[in-house]
C-alpha positions as CSV (number, residue, x, y, z in Angstrom):
1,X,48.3,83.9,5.4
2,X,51.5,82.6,6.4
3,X,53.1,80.3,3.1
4,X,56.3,78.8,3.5
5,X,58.2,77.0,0.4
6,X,61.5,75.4,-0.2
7,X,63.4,75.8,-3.9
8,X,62.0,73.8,-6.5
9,X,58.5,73.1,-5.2
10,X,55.1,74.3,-5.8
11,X,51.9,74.3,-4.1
12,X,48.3,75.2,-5.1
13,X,46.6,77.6,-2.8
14,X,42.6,77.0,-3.1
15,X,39.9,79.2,-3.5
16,X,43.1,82.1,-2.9
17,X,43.0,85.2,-5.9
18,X,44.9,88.3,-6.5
19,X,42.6,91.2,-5.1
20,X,44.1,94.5,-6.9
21,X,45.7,95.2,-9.8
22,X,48.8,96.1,-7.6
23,X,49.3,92.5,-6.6
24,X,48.3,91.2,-10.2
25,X,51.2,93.3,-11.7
26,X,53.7,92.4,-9.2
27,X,52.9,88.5,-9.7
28,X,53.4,89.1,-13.4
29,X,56.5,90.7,-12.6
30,X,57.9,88.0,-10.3
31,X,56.8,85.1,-13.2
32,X,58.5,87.0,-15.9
33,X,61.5,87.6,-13.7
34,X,61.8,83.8,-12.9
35,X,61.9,84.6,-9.4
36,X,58.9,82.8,-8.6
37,X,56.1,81.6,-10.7
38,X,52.6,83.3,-9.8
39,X,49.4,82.1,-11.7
40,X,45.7,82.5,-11.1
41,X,43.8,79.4,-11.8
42,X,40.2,78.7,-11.2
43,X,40.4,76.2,-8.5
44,X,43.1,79.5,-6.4
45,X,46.9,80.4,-6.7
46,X,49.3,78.3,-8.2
47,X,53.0,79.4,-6.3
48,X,56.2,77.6,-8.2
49,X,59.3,78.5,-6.8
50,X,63.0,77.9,-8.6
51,X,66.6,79.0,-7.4
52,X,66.0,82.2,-5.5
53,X,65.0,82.4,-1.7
54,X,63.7,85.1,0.4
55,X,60.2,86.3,1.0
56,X,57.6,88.9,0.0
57,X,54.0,90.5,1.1
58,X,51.6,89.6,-1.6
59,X,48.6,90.9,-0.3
60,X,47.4,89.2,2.5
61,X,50.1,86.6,1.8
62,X,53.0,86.5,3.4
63,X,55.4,83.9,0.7
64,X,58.6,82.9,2.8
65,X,61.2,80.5,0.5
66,X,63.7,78.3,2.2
67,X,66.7,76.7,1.6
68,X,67.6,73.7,1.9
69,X,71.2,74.7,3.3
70,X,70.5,76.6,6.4
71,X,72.0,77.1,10.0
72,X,76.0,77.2,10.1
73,X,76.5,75.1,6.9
74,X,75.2,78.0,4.8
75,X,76.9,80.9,6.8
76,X,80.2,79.4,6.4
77,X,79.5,78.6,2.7
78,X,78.3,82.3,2.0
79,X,81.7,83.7,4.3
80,X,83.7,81.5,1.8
81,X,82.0,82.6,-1.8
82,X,81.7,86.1,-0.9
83,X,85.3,86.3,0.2
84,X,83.9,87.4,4.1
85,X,86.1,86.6,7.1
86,X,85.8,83.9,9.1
87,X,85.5,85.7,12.4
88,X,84.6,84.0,15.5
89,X,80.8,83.6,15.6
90,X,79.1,85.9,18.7
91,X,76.3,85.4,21.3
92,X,75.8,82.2,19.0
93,X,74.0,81.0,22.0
94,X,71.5,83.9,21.9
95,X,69.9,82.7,18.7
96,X,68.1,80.1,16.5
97,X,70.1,79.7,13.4
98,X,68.8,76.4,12.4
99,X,65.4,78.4,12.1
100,X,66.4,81.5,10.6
101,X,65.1,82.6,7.2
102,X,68.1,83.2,4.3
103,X,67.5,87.2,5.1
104,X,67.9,86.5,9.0
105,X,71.1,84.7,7.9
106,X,72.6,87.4,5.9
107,X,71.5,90.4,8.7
108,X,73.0,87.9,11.0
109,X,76.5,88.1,9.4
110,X,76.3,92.2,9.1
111,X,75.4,92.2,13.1
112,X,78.6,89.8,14.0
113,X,80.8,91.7,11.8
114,X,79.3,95.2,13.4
115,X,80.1,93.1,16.3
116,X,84.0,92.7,15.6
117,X,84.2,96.1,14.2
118,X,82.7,97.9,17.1
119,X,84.9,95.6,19.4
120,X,87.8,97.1,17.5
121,X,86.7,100.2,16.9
122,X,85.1,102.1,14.2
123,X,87.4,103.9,11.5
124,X,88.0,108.1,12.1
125,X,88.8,109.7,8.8
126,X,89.8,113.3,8.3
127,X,86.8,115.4,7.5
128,X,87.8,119.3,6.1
129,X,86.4,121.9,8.1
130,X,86.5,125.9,7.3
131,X,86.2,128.1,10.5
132,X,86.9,131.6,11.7
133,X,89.2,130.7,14.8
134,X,90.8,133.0,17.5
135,X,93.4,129.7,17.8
136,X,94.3,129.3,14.1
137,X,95.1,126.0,13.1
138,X,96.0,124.0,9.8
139,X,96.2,126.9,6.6
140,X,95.1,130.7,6.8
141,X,92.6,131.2,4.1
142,X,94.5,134.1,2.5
143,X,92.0,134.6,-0.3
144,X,89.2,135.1,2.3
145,X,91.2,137.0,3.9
146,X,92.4,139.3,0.9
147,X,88.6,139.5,-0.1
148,X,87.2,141.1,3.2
149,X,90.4,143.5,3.7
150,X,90.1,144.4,6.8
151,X,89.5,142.2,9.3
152,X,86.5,143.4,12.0
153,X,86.6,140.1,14.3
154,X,89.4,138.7,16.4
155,X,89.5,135.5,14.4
156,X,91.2,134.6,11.4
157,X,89.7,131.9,8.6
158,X,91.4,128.7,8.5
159,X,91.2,125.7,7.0
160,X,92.3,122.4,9.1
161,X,91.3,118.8,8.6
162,X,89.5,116.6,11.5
163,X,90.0,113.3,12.6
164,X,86.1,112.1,13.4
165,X,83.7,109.0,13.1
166,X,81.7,110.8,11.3
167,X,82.6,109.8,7.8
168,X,81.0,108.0,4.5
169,X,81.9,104.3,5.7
170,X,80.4,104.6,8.8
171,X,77.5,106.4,7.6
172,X,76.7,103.6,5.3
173,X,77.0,100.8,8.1
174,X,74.7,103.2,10.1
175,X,72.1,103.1,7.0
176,X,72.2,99.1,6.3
177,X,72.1,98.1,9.6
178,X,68.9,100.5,9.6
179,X,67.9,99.0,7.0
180,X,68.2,95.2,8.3
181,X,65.7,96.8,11.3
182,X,62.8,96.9,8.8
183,X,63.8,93.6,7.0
184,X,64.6,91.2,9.8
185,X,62.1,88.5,10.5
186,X,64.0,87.2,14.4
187,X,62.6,89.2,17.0
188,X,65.8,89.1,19.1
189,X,68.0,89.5,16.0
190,X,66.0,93.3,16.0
191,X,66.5,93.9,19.3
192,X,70.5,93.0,19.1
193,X,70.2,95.4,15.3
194,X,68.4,98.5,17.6
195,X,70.9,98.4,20.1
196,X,73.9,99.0,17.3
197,X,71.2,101.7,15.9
198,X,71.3,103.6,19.1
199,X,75.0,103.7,19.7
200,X,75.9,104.5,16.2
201,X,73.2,107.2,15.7
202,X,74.8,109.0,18.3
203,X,77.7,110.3,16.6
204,X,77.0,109.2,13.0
205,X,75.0,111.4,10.4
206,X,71.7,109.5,8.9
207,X,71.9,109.1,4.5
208,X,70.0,107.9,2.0
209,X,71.5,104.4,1.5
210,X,71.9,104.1,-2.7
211,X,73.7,101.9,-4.6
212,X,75.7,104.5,-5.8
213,X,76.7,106.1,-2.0
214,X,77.9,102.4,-1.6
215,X,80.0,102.1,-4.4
216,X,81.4,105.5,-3.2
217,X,82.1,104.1,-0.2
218,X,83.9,101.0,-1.4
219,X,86.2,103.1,-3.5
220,X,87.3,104.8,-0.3
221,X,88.9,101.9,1.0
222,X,92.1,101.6,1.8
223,X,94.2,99.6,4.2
224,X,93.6,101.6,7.3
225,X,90.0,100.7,6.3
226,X,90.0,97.6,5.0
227,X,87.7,95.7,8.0
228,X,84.7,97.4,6.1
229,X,85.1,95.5,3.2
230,X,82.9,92.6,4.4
231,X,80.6,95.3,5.7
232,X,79.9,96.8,2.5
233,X,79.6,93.2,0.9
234,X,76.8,92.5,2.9
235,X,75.2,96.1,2.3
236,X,75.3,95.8,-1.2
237,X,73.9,92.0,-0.9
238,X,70.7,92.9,1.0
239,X,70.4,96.6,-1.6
240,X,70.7,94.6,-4.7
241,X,68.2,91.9,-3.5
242,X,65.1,94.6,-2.7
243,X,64.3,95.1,-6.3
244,X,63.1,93.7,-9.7
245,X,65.0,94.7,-13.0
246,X,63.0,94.3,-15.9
247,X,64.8,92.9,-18.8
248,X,65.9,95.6,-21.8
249,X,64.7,98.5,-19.7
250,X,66.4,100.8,-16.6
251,X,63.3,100.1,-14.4
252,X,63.3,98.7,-11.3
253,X,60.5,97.8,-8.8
254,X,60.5,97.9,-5.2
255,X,59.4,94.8,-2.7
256,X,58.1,94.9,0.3
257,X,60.7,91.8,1.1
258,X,63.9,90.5,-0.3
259,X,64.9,87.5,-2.7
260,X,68.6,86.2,-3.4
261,X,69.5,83.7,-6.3
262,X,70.8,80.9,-4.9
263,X,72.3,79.9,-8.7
264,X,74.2,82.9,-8.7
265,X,76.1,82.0,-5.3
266,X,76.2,78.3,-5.8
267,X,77.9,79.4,-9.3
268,X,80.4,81.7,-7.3
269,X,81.1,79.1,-4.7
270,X,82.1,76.3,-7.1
271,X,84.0,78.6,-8.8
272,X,86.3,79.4,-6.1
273,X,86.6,76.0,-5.1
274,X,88.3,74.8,-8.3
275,X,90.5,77.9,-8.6
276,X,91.9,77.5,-5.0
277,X,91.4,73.6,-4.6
278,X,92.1,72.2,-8.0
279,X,95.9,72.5,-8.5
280,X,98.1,72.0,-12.2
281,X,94.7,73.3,-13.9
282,X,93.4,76.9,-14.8
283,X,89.8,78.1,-14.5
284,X,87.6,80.5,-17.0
285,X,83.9,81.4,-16.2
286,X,81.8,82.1,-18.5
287,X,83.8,80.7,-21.8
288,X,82.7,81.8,-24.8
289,X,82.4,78.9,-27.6
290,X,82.8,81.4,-30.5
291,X,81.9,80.1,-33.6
292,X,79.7,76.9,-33.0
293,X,76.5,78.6,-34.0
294,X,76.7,81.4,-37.1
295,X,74.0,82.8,-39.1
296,X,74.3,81.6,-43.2
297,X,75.6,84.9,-44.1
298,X,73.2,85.1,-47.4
299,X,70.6,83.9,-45.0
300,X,70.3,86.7,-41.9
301,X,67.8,89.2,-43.1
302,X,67.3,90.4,-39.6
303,X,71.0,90.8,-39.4
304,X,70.8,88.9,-35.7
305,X,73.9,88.2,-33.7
306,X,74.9,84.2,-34.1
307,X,74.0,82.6,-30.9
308,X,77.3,82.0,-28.2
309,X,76.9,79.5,-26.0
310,X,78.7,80.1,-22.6
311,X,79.2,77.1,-20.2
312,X,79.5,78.5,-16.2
313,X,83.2,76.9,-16.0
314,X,85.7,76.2,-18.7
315,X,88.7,74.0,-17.1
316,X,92.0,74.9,-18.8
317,X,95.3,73.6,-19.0
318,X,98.2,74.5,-20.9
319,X,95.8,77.0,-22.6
320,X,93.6,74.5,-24.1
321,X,89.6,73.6,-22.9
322,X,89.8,70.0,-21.0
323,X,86.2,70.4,-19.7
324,X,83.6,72.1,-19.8
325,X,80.9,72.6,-17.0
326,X,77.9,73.9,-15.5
327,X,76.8,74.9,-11.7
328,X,73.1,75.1,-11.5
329,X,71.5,74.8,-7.9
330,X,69.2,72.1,-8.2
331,X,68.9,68.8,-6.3
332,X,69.6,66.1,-9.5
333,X,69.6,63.5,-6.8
334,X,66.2,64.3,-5.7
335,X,64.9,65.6,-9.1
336,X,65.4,64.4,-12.8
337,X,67.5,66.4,-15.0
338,X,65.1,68.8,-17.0
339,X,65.2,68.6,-20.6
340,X,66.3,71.8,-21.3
341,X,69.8,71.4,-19.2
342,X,70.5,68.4,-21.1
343,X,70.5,69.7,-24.2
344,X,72.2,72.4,-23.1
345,X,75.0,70.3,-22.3
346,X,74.9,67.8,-25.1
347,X,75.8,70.7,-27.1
348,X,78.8,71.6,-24.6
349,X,79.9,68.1,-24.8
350,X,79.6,67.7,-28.3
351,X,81.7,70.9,-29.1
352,X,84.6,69.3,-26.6
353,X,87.6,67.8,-27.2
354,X,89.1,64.7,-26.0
355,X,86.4,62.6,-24.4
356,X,83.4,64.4,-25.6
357,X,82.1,65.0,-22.2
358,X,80.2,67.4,-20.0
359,X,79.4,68.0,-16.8
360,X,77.0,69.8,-14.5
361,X,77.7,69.9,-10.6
362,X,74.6,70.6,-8.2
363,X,74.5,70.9,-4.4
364,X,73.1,67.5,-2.3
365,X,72.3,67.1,1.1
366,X,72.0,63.3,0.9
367,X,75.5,61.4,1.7
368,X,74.6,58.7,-0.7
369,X,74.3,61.0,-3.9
370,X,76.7,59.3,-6.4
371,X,77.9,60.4,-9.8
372,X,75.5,60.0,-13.0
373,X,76.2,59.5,-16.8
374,X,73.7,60.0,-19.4
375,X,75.2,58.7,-22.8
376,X,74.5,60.5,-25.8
377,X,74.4,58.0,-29.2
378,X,73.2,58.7,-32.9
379,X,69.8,57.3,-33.0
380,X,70.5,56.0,-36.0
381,X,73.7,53.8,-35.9
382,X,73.7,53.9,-32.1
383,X,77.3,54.7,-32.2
384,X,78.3,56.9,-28.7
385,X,79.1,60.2,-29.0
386,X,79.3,61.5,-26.2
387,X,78.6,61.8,-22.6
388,X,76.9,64.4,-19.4
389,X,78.2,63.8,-16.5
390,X,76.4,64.6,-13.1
391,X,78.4,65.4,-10.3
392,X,76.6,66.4,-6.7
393,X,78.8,68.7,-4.8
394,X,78.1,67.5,-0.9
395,X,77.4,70.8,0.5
396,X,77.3,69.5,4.4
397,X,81.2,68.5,3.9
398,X,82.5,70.8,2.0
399,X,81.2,73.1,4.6
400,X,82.8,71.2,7.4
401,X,86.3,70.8,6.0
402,X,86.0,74.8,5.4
403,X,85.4,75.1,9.2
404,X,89.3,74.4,9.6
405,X,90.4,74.8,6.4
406,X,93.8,74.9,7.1
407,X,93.1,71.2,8.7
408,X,91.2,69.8,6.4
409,X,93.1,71.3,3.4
410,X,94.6,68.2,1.3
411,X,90.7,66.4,1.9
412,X,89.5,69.4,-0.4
413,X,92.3,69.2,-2.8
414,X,91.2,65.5,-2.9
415,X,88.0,65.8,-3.3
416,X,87.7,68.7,-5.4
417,X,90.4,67.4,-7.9
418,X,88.0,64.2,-8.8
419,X,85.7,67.1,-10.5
420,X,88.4,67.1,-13.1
């Protein structure tokens, strides 16, 4: 069973159930996660989905979530967020993007930037190698040498470095791009991912691909190997997206799929839009609004921590808080504000200065999608307090003006700016 959702929606499947206690713990798993909410009802299987995308084999379900940004529009928003380069885009004419999964999307961008690499060619580092040679070359090994005495062969132990393709970087594109093979969805994306496969595997040793040997890799970086970068972004993207951490333990359980919070980038991309768009104003995320909550100090007999609040985006200037805001990915054009975000930000309004205002920016596909104010007064002498501000970020053209950003530069700086 083939079920395909998009963020924020839920469906009932009827007369569907669990079958094993495998699947029963991994739906529990994936609802107390808050990657997708999973219950068993009597009339079948209740499926709520939230910020994250991707898809997963739940028994003889097959749970695919969309986003609502697809196609070019969201590959040029994740190059931008994740600091990827804008390379020209290859064999576009050989595949589908508009009908490509978020996974398809991301593999995509590690095939195009193989692509380039390959194109370019791949990085040779010096590898040290330790061989009896009748050509010495590089250093005599004198202590192996010294320790055998007399020598029996006609060779001499030396130690020399090699220039060779062979090395840690490529060894890791080798493994993720091995990796993609098993994840991909596009049947002609695999083929395109098999052929790289094969000409790699020729010359390039096969690892385990950790989190760990990628990190490793990254810190080898340097400016002779500096095209890898977006390589290794990816790679860690699609490793850190196959697993489920549970909360206060080191534990982490392996899916047969892949899921990616759409939140988390949306909060990135916003982000960098203010710092490099926004000019004359400074940017903090996550602010810390020390001392608004704090336990009665006679009255803490568990000794707790006093709750910090900690809006997405502080906006600074002259080293003093001007605004305070919040990036959540969800549609508040198409969907009514949830309670719990807006008291969330009444509180970061209410602890502002100036104005007393707060806002929270979300992404909209609809051009018509205009700003919002909710007022907050005391309900008792209806005098105005403050105020939440929502602000939809129009994903399509902020997108299109990145296309040529050079171009379309002072239309960001415009638009952006009225955000503050």
């Amino acid at each position: 069973m083939k079920i395909t959702l998009r963020e924020w929606q839920s469906e009932v499947l009827q007369e569907v159930e669990l079958k094993t206690k495998q699947e029963q713990e991994l739906a529990r798993m994936l609802t107390e996660s808050e990657i997708v909410k999973i219950i068993e009802l009597k009339e079948g299987l209740s499926i709520s989905t939230n910020s994250f995308v991707g898809s997963i084999q739940l028994g003889d379900i097959q749970l695919s979530i969309m986003p609502k940004i697809q196609g070019m529009e969201l590959l040029t928003l994740l190059n931008y967020a994740y600091y990827l380069h804008d390379i020209k885009i290859m064999h576009q004419s050989d595949f589908n993007l508009e009908s490509y999964s978020f996974l398809d999307i991301i593999i995509y961008q590690l095939y195009i930037h193989t692509e380039d690499l390959l194109s370019k060619g791949v990085h040779r580092g010096y590898i040290r190698r330790e061989e009896d040679l009748a050509s010495p070359k590089g250093r005599l090994d004198f202590t192996k040498i010294a320790r055998n005495q007399a020598l029996k062969k006609a060779t001499l132990p030396s130690r020399y470095y090699e220039r060779n393709e062979d090395n840690l970087l490529n060894q890791v594109l080798l493994a993720g791009l091995k990796r993609c093979v098993t994840l991909v969805n596009d049947q002609n994306l695999r083929i395109h991912l098999r052929r790289l496969v094969t000409y790699l595997d020729e010359y390039i040793s096969s690892i385990v691909l950790t989190r760990q040997i990628i990190q490793k890799a990254q810190r080898t970086l340097n400016r002779l190997s500096e095209r890898y970068r977006p390589l290794l972004e990816i790679i860690t993207l699609l490793q850190e997206n196959q697993g489920i951490q549970l909360d206060g333990e080191n534990q982490v359980m392996s899916l047969h799929g892949f899921f990616f919070d759409m939140n988390r980038f949306f909060e990135m991309l916003v982000s960098k839009l203010i710092r490099e768009f926004v000019p004359d104003y400074t940017l903090m995320d996550q602010h810390r609004l020390r001392g608004m909550f704090t336990y009665e100090a006679n009255q803490n007999p568990k000794h707790r921590r006093s709750p910090t609040p900690r809006p997405d985006i502080a906006i600074m200037k002259n080293n003093k808080v001007v605004k305070l805001m919040d990036a959540k990915y969800k549609d508040l054009w198409e969907h009514a504000l949830p309670r719990d975000m807006l008291y969330q930000l009444a509180i970061y309004a209410l602890s502002s200065e100036g104005n007393k205002t707060a806002t929270i920016i979300y992404p909209s596909l609809n051009e018509m999608a205009s700003t919002q104010k909710i007022n907050i007064s005391n309900p008792t002498s209806s005098h105005h307090l403050g105020s939440v501000i929502l602000l939809p970020l129009h994903v399509n053209y902020v997108a299109k003006c990145l296309e040529d950003k050079s171009r379309n530069r002072k239309e960001l700086v415009k638009y952006m700016s009225s955000f503050v």
